[in-house]
C-alpha positions in Angstrom: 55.8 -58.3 59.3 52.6 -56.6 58.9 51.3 -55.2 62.3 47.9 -56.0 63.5 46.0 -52.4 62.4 47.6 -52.3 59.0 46.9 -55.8 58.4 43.3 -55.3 59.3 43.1 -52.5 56.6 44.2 -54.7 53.7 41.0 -57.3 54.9 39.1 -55.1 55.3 39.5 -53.6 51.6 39.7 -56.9 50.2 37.2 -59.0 52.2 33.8 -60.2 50.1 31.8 -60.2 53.3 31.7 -58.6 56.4 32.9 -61.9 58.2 35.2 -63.2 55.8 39.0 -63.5 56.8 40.5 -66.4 55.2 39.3 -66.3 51.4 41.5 -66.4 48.8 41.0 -62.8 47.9 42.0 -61.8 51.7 44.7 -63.9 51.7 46.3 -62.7 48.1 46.0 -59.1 49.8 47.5 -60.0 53.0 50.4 -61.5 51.0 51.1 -59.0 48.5 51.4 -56.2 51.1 54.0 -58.7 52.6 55.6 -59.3 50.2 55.7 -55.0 49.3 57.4 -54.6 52.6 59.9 -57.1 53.0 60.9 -55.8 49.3 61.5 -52.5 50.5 63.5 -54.0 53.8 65.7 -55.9 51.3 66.0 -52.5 49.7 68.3 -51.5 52.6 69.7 -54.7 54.0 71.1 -56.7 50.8 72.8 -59.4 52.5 69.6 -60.7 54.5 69.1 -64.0 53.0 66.7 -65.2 55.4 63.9 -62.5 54.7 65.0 -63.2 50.7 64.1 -66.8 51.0 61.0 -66.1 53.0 60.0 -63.2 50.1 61.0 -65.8 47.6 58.3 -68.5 49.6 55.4 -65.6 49.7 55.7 -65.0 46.1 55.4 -68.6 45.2 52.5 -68.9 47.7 50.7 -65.8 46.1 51.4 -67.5 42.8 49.5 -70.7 43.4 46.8 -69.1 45.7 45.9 -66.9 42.2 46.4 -70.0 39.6 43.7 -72.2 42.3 41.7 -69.0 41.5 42.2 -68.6 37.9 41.0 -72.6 37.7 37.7 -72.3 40.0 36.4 -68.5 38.9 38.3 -66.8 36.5 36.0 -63.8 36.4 36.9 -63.4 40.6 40.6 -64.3 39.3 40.7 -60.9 36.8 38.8 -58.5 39.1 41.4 -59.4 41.5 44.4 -58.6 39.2 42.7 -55.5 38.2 42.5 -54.3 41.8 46.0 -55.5 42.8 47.5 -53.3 39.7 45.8 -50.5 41.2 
């Protein structure tokens, strides 16, 4: 789990407005540093096959927040990619 300072970080890098919390952008960001740390506690503990279901669940939640993206604004949708890869 993300603590409460780092997870204000990622909105704050990510968030289109000063207010915003919840947009898909926010939410994408939120989720892939999730997901980045429970990889890296899997990294250590193998055999924990509830945080491995619960990575699996982000991943496929990540996944359809971007494909709702790529169908409404796909410019938003690519700037977003390009920013993740960074």
């Amino acid at each position: 789990m993300l603590d409460t300072k780092k997870k204000q970080k990622v909105i704050k890098k990510s968030q289109i407005h000063e207010k915003d919390t919840g947009s898909i952008d926010v939410q994408v960001a939120v989720l892939s540093e999730q997901i980045s740390e429970l990889a890296n506690h899997l990294k250590t503990h193998k055999k924990d096959n509830s945080s491995r279901r619960g990575l699996i669940k982000m991943v496929a939640d990540r996944r359809t927040h971007l494909k709702y993206l790529e169908r409404k604004d796909k410019s938003r949708h690519s700037a977003l990619v390009k920013k993740m890869d960074k």
